[in-house]
N, CA, C and O atoms as a DFTB+ gen file, in Angstrom:
656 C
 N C O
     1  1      39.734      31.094      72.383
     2  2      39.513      30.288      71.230
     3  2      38.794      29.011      71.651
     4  3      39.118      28.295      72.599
     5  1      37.808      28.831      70.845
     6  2      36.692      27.386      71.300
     7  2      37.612      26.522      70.431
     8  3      38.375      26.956      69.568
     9  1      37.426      25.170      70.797
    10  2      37.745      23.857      70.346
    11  2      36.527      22.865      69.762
    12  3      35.633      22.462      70.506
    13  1      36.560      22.705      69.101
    14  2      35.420      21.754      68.585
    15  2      36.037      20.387      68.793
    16  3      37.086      19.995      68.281
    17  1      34.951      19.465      69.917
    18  2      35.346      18.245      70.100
    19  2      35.840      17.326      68.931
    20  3      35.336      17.599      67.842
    21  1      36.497      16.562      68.948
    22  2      36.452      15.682      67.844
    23  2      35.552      14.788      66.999
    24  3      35.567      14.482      65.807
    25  1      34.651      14.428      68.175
    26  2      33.444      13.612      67.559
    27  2      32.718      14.714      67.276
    28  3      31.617      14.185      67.119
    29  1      32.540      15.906      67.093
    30  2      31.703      16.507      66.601
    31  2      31.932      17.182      65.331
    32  3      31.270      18.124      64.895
    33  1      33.166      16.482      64.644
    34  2      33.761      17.231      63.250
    35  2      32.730      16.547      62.262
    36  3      32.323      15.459      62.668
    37  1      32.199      16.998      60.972
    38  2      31.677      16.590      60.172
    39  2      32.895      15.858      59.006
    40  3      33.770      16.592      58.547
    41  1      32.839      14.564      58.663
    42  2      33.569      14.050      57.987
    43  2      33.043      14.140      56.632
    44  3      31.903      13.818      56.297
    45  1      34.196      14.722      55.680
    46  2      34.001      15.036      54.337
    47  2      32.913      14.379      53.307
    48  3      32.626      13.316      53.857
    49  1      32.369      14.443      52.429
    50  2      31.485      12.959      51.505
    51  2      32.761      13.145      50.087
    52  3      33.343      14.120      49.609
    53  1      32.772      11.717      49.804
    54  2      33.331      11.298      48.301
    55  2      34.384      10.341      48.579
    56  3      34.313       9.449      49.423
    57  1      35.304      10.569      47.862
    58  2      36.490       9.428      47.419
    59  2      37.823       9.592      47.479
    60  3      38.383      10.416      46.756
    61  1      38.455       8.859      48.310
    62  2      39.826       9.552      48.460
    63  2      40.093       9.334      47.515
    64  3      39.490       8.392      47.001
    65  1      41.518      10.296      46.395
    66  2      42.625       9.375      45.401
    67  2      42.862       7.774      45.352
    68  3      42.832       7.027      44.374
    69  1      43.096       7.495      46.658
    70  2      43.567       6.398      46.458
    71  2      42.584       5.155      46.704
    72  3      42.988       4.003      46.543
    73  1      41.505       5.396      47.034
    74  2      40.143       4.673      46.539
    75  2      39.960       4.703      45.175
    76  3      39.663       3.665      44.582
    77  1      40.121       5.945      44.487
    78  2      39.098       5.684      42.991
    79  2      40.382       5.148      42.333
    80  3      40.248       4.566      41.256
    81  1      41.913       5.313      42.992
    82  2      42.658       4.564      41.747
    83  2      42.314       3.424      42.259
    84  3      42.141       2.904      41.156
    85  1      42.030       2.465      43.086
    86  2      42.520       1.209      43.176
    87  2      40.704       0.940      42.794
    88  3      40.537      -0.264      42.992
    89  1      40.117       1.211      42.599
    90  2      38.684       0.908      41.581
    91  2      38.822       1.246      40.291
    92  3      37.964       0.746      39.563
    93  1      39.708       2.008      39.707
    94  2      39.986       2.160      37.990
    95  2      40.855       1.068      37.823
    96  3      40.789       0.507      36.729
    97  1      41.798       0.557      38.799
    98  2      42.642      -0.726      38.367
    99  2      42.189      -2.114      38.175
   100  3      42.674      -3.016      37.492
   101  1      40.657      -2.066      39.292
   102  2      40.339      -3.540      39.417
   103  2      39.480      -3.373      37.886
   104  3      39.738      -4.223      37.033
   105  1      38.539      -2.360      37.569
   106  2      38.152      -2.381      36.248
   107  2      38.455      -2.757      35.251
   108  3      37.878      -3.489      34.447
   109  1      40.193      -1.859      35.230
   110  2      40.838      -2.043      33.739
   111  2      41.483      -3.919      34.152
   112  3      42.102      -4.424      33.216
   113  1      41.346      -4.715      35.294
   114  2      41.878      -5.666      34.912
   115  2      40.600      -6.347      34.507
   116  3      40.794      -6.925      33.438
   117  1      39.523      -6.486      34.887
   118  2      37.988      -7.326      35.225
   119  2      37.948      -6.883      33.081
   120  3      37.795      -7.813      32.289
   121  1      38.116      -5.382      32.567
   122  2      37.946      -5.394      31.082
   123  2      38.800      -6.258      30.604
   124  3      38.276      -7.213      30.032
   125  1      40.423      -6.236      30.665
   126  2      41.059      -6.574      29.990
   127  2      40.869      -8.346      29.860
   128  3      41.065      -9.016      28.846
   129  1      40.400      -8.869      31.306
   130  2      40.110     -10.304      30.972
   131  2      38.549     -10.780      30.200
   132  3      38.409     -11.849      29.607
   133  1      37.424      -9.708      30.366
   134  2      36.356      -9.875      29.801
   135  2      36.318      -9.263      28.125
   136  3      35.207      -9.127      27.613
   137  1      37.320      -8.979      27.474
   138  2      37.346      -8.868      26.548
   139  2      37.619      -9.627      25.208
   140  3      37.043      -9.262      24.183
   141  1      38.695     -10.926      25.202
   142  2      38.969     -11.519      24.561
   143  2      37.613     -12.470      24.564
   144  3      36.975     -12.649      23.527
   145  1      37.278     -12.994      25.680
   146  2      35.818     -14.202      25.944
   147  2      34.742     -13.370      24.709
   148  3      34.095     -13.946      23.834
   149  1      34.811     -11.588      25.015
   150  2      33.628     -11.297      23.789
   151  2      33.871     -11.123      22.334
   152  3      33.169     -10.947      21.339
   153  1      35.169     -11.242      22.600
   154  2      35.825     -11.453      20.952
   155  2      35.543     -12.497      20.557
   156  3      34.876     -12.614      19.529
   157  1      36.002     -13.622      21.314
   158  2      34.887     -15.099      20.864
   159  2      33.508     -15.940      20.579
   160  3      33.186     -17.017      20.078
   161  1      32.849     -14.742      21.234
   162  2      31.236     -15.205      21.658
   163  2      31.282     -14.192      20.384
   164  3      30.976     -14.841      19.384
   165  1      31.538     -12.916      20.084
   166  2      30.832     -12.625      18.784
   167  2      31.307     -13.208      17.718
   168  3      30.497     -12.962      16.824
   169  1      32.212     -13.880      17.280
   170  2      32.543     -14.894      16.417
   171  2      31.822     -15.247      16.201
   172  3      31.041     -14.869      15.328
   173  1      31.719     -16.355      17.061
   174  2      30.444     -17.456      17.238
   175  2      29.602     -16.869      16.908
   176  3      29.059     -17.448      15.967
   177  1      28.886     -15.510      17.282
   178  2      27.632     -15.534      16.781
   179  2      27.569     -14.903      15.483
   180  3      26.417     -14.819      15.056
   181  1      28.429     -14.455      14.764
   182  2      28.383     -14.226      13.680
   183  2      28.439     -14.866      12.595
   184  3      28.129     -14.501      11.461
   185  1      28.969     -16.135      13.075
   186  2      29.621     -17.725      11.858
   187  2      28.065     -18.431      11.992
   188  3      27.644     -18.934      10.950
   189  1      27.053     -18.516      13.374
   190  2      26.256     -19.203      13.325
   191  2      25.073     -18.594      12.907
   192  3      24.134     -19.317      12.577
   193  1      24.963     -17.344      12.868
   194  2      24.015     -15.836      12.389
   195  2      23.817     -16.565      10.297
   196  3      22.839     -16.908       9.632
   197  1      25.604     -16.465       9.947
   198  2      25.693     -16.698       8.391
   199  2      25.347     -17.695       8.094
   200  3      24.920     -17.967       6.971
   201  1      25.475     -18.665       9.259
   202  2      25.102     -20.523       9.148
   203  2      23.387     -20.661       8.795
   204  3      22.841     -21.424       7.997
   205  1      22.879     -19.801       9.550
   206  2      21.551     -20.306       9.973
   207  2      21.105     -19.865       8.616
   208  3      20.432     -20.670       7.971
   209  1      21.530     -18.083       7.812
   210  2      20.805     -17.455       6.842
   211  2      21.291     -18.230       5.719
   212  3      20.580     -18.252       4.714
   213  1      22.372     -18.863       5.721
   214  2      22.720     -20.216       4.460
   215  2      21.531     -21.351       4.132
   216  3      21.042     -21.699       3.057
   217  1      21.247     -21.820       5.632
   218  2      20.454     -22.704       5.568
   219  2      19.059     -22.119       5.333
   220  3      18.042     -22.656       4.895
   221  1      19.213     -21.307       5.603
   222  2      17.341     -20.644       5.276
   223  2      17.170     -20.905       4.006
   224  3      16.312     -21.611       3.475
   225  1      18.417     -20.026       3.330
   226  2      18.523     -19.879       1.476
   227  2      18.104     -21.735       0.842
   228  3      17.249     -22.263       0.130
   229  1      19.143     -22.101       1.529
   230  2      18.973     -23.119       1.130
   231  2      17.713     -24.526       1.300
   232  3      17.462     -25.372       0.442
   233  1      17.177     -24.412       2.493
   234  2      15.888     -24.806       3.048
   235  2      14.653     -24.132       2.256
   236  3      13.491     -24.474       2.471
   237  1      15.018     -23.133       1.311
   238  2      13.828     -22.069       0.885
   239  2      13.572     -22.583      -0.672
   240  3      12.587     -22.710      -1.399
   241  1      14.965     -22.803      -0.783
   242  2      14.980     -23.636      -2.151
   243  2      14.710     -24.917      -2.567
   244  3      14.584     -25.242      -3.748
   245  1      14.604     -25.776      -1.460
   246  2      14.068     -27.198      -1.906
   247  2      13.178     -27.000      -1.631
   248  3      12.511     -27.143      -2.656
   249  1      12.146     -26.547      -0.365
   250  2      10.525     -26.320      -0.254
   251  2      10.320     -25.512      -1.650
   252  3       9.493     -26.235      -2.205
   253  1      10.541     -24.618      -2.396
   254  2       9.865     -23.420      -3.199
   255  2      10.216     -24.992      -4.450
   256  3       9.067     -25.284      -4.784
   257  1      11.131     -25.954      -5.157
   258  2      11.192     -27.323      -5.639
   259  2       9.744     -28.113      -5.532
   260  3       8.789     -28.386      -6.259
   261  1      10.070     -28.261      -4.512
   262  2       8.693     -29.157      -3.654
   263  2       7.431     -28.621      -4.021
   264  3       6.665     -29.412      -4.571
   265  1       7.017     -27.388      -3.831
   266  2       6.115     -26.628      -4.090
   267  2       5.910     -26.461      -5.372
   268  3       4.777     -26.648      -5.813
   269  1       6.734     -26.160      -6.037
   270  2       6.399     -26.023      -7.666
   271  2       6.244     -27.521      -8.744
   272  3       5.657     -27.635      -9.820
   273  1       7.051     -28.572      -7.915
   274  2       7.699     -29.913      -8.459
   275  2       7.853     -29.848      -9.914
   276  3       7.214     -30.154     -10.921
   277  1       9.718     -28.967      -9.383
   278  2      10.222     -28.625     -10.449
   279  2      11.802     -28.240     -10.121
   280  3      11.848     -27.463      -9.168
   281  1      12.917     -28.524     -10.574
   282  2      14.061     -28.021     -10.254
   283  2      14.177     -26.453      -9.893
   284  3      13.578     -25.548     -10.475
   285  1      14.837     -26.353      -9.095
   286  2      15.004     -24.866      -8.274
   287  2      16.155     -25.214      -8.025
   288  3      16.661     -26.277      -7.666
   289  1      16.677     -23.833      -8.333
   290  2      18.621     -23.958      -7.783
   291  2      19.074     -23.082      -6.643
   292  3      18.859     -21.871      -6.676
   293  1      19.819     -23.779      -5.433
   294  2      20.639     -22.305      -4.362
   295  2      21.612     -21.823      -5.407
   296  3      21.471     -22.610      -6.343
   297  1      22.260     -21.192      -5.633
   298  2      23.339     -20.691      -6.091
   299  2      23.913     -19.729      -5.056
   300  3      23.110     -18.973      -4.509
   301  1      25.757     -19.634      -4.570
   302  2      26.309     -18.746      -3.882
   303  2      27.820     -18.029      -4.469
   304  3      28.724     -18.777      -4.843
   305  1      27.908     -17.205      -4.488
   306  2      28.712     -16.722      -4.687
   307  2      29.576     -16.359      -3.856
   308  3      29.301     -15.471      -3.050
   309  1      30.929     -17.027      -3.874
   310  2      31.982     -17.084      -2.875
   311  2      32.987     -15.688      -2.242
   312  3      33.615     -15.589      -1.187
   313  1      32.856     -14.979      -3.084
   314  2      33.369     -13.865      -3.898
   315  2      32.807     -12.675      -3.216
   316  3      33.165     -12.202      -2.137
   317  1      31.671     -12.177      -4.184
   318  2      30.547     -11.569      -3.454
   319  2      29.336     -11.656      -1.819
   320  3      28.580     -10.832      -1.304
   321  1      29.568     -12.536      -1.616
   322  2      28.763     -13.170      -0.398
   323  2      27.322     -13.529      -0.704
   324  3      26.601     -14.159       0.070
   325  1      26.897     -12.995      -2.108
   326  2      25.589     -13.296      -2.086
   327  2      25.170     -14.941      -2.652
   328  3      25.898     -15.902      -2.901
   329  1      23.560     -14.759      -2.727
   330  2      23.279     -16.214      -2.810
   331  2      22.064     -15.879      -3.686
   332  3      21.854     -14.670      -3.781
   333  1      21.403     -16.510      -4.203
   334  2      20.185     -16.415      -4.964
   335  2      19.886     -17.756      -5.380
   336  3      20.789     -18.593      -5.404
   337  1      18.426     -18.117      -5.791
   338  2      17.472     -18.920      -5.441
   339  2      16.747     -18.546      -6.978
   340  3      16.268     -17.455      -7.288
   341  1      16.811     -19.663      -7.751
   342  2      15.960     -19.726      -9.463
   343  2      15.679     -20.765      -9.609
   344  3      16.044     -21.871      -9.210
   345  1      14.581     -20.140     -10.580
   346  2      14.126     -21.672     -11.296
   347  2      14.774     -22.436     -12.263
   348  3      15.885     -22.918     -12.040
   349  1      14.450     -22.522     -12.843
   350  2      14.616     -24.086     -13.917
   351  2      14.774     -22.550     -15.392
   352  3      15.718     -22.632     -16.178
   353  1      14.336     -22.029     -15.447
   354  2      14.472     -20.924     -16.404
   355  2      15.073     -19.829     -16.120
   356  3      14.812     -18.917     -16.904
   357  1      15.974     -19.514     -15.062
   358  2      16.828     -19.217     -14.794
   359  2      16.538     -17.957     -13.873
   360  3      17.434     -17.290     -13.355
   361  1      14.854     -17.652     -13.697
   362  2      14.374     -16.726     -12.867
   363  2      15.131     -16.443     -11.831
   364  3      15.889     -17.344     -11.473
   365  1      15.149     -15.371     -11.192
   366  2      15.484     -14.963      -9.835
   367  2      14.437     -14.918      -8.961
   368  3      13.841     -13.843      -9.021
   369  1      14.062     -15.583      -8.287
   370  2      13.343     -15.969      -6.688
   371  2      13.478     -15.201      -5.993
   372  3      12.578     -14.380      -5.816
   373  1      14.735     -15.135      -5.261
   374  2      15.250     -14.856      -3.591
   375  2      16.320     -14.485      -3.744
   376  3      17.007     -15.361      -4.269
   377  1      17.002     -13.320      -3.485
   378  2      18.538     -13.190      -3.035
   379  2      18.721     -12.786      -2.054
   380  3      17.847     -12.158      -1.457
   381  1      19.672     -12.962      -1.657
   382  2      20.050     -12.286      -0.166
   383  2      22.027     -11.977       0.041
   384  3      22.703     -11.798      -0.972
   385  1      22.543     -11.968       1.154
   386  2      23.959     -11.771       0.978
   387  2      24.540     -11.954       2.703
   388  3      24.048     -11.575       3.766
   389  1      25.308     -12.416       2.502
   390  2      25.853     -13.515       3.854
   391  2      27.397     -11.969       4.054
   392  3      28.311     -11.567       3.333
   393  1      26.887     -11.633       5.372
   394  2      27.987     -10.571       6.175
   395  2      29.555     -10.670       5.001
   396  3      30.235     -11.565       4.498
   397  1      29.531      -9.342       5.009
   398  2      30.889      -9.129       4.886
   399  2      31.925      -9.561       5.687
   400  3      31.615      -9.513       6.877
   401  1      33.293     -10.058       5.429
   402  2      34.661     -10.439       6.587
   403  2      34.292     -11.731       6.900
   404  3      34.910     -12.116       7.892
   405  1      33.247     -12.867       6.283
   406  2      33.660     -13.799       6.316
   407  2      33.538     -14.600       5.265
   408  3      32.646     -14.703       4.422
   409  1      34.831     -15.310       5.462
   410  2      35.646     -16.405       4.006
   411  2      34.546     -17.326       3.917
   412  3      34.061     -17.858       4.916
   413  1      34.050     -17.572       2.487
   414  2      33.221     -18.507       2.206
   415  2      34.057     -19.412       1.129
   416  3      34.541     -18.852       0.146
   417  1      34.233     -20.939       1.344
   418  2      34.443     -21.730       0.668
   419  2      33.567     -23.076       0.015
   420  3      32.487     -23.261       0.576
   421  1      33.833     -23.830      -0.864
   422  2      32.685     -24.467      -0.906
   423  2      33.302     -25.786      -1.801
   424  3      34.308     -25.649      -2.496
   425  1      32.551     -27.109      -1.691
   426  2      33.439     -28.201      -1.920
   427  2      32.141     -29.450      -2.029
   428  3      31.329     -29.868      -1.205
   429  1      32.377     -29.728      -3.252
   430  2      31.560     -30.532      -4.018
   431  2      30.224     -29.980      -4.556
   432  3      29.528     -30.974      -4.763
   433  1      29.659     -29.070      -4.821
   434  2      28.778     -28.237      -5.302
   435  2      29.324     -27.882      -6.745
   436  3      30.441     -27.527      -7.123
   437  1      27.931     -28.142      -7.527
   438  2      28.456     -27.640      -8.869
   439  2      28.429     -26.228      -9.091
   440  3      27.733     -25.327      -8.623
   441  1      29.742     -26.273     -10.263
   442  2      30.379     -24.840     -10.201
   443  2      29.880     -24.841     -11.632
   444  3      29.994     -23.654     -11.940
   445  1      29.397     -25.476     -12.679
   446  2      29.266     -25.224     -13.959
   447  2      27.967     -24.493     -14.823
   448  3      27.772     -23.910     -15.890
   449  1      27.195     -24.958     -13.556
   450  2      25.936     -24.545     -14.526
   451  2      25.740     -23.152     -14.261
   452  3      24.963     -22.701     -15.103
   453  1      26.211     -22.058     -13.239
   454  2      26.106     -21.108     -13.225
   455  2      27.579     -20.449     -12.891
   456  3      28.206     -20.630     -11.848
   457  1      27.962     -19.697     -13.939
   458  2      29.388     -18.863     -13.690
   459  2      29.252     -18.063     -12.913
   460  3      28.383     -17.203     -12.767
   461  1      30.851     -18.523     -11.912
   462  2      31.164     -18.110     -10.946
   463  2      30.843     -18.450      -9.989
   464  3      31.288     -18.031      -8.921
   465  1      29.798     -19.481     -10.157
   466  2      28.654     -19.362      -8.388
   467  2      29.069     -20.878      -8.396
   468  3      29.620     -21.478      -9.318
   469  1      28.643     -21.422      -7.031
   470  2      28.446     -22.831      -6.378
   471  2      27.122     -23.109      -6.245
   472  3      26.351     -22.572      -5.449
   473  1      26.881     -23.923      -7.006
   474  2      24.871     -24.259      -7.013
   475  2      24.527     -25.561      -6.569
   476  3      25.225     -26.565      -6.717
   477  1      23.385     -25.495      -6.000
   478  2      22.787     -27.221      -5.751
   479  2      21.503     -26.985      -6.273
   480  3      20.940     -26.019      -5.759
   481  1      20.970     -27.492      -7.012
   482  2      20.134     -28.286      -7.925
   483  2      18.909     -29.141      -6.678
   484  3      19.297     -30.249      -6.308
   485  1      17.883     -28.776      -6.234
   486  2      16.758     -29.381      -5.619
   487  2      15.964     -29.937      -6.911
   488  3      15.805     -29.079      -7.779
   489  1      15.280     -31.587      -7.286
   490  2      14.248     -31.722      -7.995
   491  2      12.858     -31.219      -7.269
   492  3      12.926     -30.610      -6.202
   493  1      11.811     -31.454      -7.789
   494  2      10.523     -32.023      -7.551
   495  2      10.561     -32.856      -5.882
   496  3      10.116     -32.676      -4.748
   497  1      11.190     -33.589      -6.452
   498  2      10.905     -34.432      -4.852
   499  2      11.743     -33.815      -3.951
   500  3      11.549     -34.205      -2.799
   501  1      12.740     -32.859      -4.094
   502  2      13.513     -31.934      -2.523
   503  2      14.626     -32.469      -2.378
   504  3      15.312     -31.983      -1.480
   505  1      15.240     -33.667      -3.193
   506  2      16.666     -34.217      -2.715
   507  2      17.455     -33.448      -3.988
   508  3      17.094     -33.317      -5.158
   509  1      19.063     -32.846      -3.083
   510  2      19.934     -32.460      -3.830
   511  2      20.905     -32.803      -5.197
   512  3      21.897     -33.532      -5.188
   513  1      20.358     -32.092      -6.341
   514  2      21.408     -32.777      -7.268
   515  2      22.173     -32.202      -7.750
   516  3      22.240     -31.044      -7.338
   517  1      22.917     -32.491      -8.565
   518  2      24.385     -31.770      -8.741
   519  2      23.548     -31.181     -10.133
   520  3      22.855     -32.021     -10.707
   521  1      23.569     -29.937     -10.645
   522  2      23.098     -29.098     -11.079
   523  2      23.663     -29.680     -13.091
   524  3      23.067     -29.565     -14.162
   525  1      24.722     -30.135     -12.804
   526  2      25.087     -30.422     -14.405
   527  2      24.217     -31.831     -14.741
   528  3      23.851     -32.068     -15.892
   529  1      23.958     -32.641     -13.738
   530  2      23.888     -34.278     -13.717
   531  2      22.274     -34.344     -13.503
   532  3      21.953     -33.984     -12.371
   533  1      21.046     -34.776     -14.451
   534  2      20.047     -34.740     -13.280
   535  2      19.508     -36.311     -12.244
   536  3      18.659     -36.722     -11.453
   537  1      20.694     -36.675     -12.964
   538  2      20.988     -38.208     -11.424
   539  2      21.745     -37.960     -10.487
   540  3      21.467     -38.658      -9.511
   541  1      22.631     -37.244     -10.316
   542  2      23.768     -37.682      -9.472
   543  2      23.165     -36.697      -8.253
   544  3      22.878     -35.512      -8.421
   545  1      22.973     -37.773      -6.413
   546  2      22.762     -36.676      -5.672
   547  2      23.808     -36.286      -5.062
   548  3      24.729     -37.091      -4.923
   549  1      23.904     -35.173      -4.634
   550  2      24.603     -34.604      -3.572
   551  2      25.197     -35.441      -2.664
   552  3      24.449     -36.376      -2.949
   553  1      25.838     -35.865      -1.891
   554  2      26.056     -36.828      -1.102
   555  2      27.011     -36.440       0.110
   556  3      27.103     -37.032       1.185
   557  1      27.842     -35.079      -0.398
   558  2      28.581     -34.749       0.594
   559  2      29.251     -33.375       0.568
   560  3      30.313     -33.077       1.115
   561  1      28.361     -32.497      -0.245
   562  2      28.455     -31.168      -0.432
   563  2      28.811     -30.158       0.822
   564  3      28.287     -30.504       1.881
   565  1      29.404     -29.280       0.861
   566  2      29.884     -28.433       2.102
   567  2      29.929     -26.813       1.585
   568  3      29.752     -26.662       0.377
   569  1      30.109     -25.826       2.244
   570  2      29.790     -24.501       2.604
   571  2      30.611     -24.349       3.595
   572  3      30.126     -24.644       4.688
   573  1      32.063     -23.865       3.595
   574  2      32.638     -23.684       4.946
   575  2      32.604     -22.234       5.067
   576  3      32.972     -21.508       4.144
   577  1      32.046     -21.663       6.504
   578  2      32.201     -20.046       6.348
   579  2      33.663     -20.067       7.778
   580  3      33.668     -20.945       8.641
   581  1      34.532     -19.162       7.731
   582  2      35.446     -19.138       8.486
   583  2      35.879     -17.268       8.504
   584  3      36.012     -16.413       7.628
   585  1      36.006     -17.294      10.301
   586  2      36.293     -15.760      10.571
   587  2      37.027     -15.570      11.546
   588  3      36.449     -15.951      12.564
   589  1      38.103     -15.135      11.765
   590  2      39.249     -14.960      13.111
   591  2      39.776     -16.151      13.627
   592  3      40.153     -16.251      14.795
   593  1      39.813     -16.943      12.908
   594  2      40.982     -18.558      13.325
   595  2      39.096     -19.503      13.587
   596  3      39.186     -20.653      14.018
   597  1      38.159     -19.159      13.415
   598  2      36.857     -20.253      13.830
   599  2      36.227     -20.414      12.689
   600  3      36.108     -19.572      11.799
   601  1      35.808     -21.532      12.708
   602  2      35.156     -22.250      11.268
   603  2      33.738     -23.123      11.719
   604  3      33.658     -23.933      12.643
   605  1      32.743     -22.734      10.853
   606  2      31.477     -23.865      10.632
   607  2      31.310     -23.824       9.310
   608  3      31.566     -23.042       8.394
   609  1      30.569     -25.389       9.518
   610  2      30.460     -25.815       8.068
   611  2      28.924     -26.397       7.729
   612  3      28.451     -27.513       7.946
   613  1      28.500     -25.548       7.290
   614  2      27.164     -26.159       6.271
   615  2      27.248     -27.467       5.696
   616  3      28.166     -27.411       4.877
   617  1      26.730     -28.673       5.711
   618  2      27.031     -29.699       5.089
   619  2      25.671     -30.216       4.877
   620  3      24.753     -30.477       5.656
   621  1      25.846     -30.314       3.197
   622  2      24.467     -30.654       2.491
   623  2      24.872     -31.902       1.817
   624  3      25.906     -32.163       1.201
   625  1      23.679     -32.715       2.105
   626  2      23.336     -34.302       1.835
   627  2      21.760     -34.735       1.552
   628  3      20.623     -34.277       1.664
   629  1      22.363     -35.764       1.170
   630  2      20.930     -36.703       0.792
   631  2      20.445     -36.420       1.932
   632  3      21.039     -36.796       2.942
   633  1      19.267     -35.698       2.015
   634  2      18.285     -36.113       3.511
   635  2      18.570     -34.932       4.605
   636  3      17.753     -34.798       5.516
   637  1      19.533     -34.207       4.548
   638  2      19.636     -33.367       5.530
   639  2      20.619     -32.184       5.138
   640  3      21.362     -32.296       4.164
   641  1      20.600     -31.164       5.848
   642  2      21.235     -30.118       5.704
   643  2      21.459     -29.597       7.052
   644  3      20.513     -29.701       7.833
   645  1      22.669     -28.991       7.514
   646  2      22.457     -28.790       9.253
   647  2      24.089     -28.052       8.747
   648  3      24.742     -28.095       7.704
   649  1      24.299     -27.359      10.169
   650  2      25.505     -26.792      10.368
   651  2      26.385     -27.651      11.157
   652  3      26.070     -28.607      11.866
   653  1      27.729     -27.076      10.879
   654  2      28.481     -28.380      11.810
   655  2      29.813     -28.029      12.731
   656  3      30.359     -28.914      13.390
């Protein structure tokens, strides 16, 4: 009977058991901590995604004001998610509709001139007015959108509009 030296054995290719478990463990811990961080980052980008398409609506409506120099209204619906953009005769412009699953609230925006909805009133010259009043401006109007315990807030004023 021949002997085959030892250094001359061919050593197997692959993975012992107890290699690939202790690489499925470091995984499932490296997921379980990288998971909550992307639960947060898509938050975020979903509150600032609805932020930005608020402000579009709303940025679209005092330029399309400006442009016509003539009252143009945002109107949103809290309810529905949508938003729409009219004239002075009550046309429809622009609509659009802000993601499902997140809470829209809204605070100092007139609620009267269009049922159901929260409207701001742009003149001619682009500054916000309260839609029943055609003096009174805006001064401290808000849009809060809120989703999984995180909140931004649209805040519309004399002179500016920005997220917050």
């Amino acid at each position: 009977m021949t002997r085959t030296p030892p250094h001359s054995r061919k050593r197997q290719a692959g993975f012992s058991l107890i290699e690939l478990m202790v690489t499925i463990a470091i995984f499932a811990i490296l997921v379980g901590v990288a998971i909550p961080g992307f639960q947060s980052t898509l938050t975020s980008s979903r509150l600032a995604s609805a932020g930005n398409a608020l402000i579009g609506g709303i940025q679209g409506a005092r330029m399309e004001a400006i442009r016509r120099n003539q009252s143009v209204r945002f109107c949103l619906n809290a309810t529905t998610h949508a938003w729409q953009i009219m004239d002075a005769s009550s046309n429809i412009l622009s609509t659009d509709t802000i993601a499902s699953g997140i809470a829209l609230t809204t605070d100092k925006l007139d609620t009267s001139s269009v049922q159901g909805q929260a409207c701001v009133r742009f003149g001619g010259d682009g500054m916000p007015y309260s839609s029943g009043n055609s003096t009174a401006l805006i001064s401290a109007g808000t849009i809060e959108l809120a989703l999984n315990g995180s909140a931004k807030t649209v805040n519309i004023k004399v002179g500016s509009i920005y997220v917050q």
